[in-house]
N, C-alpha and C positions, 0 to 999 in steps of 0.2 A: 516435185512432190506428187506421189501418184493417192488419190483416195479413193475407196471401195467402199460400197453400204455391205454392212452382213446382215447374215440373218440371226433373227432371235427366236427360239423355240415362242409360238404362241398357240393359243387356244383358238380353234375358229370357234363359229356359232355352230357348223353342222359337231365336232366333236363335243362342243361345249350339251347339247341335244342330246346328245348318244348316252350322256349318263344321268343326266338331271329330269327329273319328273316333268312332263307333261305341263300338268299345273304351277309349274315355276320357273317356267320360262317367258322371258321378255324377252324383245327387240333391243339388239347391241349390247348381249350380255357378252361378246368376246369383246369388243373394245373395254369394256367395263373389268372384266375378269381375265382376258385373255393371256395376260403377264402371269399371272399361277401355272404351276404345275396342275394337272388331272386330281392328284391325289391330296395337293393343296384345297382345291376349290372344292373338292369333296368332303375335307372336314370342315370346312366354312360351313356348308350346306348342310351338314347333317347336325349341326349347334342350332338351328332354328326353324320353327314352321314355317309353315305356308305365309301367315301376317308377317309375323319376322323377317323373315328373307324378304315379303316385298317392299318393306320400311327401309331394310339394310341396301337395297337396289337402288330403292328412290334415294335414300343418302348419298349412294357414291355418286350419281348422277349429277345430281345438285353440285356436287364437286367438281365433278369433270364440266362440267357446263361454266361453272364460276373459273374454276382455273385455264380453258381455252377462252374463252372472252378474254381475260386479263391477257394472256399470252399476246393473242392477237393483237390487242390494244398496243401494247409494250411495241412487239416489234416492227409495226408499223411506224412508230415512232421512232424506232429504231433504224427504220430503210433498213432493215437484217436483209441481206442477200446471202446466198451460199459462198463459202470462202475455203479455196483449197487449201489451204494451212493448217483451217482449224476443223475440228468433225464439234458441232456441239447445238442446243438450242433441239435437245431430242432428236438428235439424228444416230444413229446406233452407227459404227462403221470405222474402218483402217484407215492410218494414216503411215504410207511408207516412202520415207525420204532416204537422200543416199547415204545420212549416217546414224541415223533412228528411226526407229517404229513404233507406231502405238495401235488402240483401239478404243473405243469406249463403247459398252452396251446397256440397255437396260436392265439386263439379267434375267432373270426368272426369281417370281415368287415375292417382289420386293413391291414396286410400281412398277403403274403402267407408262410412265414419262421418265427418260434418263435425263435428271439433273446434273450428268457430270458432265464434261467436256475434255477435248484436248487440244493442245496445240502444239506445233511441230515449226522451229522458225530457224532458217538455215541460210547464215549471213558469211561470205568470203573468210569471216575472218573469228564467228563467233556461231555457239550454236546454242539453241534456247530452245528448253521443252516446260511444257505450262500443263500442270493437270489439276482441273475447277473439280471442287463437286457442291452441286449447289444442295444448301442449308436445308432437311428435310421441311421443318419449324414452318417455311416460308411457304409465299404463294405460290409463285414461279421461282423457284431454285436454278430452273435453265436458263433463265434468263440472267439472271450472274455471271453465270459458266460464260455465257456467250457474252454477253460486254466484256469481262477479264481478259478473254482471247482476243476480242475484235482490237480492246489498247495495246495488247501487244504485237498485235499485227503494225498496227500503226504509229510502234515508239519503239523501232530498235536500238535507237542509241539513247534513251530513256533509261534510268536506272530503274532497278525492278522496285524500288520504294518508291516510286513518282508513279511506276503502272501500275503501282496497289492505288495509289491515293488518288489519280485522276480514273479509276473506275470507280472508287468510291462517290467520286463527283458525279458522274453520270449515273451512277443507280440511284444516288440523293434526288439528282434534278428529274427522274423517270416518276420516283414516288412523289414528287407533286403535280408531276404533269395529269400521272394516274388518277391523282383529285379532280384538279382540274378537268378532264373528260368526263369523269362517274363521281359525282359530289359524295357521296354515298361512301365512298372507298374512304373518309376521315376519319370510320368508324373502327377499319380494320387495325388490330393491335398490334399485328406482328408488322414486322419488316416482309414488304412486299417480297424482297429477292438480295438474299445476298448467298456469296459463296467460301468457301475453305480452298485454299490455294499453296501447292506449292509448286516454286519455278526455279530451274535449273539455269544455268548460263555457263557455258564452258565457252574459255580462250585458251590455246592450246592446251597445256595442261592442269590449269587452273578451273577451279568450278568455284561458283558462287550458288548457294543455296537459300532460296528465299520462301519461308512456311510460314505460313499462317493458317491455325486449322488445325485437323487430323490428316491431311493425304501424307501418303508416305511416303519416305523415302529409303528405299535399301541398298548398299554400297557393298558388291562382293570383289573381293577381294583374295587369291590364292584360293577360289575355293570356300572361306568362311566367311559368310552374310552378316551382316550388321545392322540396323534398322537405327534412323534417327525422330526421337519421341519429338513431343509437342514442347518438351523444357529443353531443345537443341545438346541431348544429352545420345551419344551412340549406345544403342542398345547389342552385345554380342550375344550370340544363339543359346546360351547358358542364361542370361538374365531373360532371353523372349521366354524360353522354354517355364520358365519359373511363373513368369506373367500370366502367360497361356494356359495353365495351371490353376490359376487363382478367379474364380469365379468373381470375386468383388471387382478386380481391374478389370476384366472381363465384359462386367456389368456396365461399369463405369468410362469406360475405355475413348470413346466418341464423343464425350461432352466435351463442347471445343467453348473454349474460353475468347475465341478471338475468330474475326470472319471478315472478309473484303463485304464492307454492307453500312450499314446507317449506323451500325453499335464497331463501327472498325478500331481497333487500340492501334496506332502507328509504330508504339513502342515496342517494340522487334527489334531483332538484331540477326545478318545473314551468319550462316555459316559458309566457313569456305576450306576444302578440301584440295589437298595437291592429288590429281591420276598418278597412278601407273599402269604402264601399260598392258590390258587385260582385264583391267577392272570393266567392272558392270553395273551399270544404275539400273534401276529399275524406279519409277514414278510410278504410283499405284492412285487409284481412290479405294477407300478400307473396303470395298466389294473383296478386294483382293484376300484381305484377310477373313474370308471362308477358308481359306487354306493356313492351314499352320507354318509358320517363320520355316521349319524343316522340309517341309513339300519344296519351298520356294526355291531353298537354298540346293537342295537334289537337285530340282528339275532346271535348275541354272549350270551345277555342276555336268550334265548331261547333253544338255543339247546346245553346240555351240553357236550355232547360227540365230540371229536376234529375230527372225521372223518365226521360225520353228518353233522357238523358248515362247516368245508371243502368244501362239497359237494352243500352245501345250497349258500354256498357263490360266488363259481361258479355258479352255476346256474343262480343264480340272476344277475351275471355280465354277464355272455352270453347273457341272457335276454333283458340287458339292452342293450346291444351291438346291438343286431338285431333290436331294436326300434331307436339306431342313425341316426338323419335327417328324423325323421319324427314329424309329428303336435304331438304337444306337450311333444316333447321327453326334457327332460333337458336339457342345457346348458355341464353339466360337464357329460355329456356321452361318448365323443368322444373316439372311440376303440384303443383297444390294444391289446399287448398280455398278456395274465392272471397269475403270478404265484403266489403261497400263501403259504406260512408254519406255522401250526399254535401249538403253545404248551400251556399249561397248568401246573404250578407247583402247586406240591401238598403238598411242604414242605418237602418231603424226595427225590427231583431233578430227583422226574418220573412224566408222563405226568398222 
């Protein structure tokens, strides 16, 4: 497994300067804002005065200060070390094995922490692709992403409902340890960290799919893309078309009834698909869907090589990211953070 960090369009401080007044400038406004586009943090800025923006500064701080404490805290506890398998725990970057590829990034315009992860697990005889995105709701969302990954690094012969429910264990036993260090934290309402998951498991030409959440899954096939929803129902490019359409589901689209965390429902059930040979998964987290189900299913139809399709498809999604909220940008733009894994069987369960 070879891993790569990419790069993510950011904001320095000297660019961040070159457009903002004099008088509203602080110290560490790009760690703070840096994840915006120029033309994003310029409508931010121009909705408030000089008191405003400095109240709205000192609030995001307070957050970044309260959410890297907790982090720290966490993965200490954690012993988190870097793990070539998995990219996650806010690390933006590629993951390319010899029969899948992924990425996951922060994005642009969304935050400045990617809560999503991936994993990439490549067994003699089985191959497993995991993509987290951890729960916006939450404190540390990354920190999900990366316990989800680290159990499945360490339970390959684990069914994938034992490595939903013993991360659940270990995120439970994290939120009290978190008391335990900071008394203080019994106050906080939400669930510390949990995540939306789903996991692939291919043996020869058998796939087992395991979703809990919104991450998605798309299955092409001949050519015509299909998407599997949150009710394990196949969505074809005629029903997405009609969704993508509908400003309510639209709206509604991301509210996830179910999450690897302290509110986790066990009651799921996998689906499971037979390959043929040529088919294409694609594992996305919903960054992906800044692009329309039609983008997807083109830019699959065109580029045959799964690192090229990868790369085109970020692209495109960053692309579209940096055009959210402006004239004539889509509806179903709104940013994220990006992750994607994408494979290819070829009938003998190599990509």
């Amino acid at each position: 497994m070879e891993k790569k960090p990419i790069e993510v369009p950011t904001l320095t401080n000297e660019e961040i300067a070159s457009f903002v007044p004099p008088s509203l400038i602080y110290p560490g406004l790009s760690e703070l804002f840096g994840h915006y586009s120029r033309l994003h943090l310029k409508q931010i800025i121009s909705q408030r005065n000089s008191y405003t923006w400095f109240r709205f500064v000192e609030s995001e701080s307070k957050a970044l200060i309260f959410k890297k404490m907790a982090t720290r805290i966490l993965y200490r506890m954690l012993k988190r070390k870097s793990l070539q398998e998995i990219c996650s725990g806010n690390e933006n970057g590629c993951l390319f094995g010899d029969r899948a590829v992924g990425l996951t990034s922060r994005g642009v315009n969304y935050k400045m922490v990617n809560e999503d992860g991936i994993g990439i697990f490549e067994e003699d005889e089985q191959l497993t692709m995991v993509v987290c995105d951890g729960v916006g709701d939450c404190l540390v969302g990354e920190v999900a992403s990366y316990v989800i990954l680290n159990e499945f690094l360490n339970g390959p012969d684990k069914s994938l409902a034992q490595i939903f429910s013993d991360s659940v264990e270990v995120l439970t036993r994290l939120g009290r340890d978190m008391v335990d260090e900071i008394p203080e934290f019994h106050t906080f309402p939400n669930d510390i960290s949990q995540a939306a998951v789903t996991a692939v498991r291919v043996k020869g030409d058998q796939c087992e799919i395991a979703q809990v959440g919104d991450v998605l899954l798309f299955h092409i096939r001949d050519g015509k893309l299909r998407l599997l929803d949150q009710n394990r129902k196949w969505l074809n490019m005629e029903q997405l078309s009609k969704l993508f359409a509908d400003e309510h589901y639209l709206a509604q689209r991301h509210i996830i009834a179910n999450a690897v965390g302290k509110n986790y429902d066990p009651y799921w059930v996998s689906t499971y698909l037979t390959l043929e040979p040529g088919d294409l998964l694609i594992l996305a987290s919903d960054g992906l869907e800044t692009l329309h189900p039609q983008d997807i299913e083109e830019l699959a139809g065109r580029e045959k090589e799964t690192k090229v399709l990868l790369s085109r498809l970020y692209k495109r999604s960053i692309e579209a990211n940096l055009k959210w909220n402006t004239l004539g940008s889509p509806i179903y733009t709104k940013p994220d953070n990006i992750s994607i894994i994408i494979y290819r069987y070829d009938g003998d369960g190599n990509n």
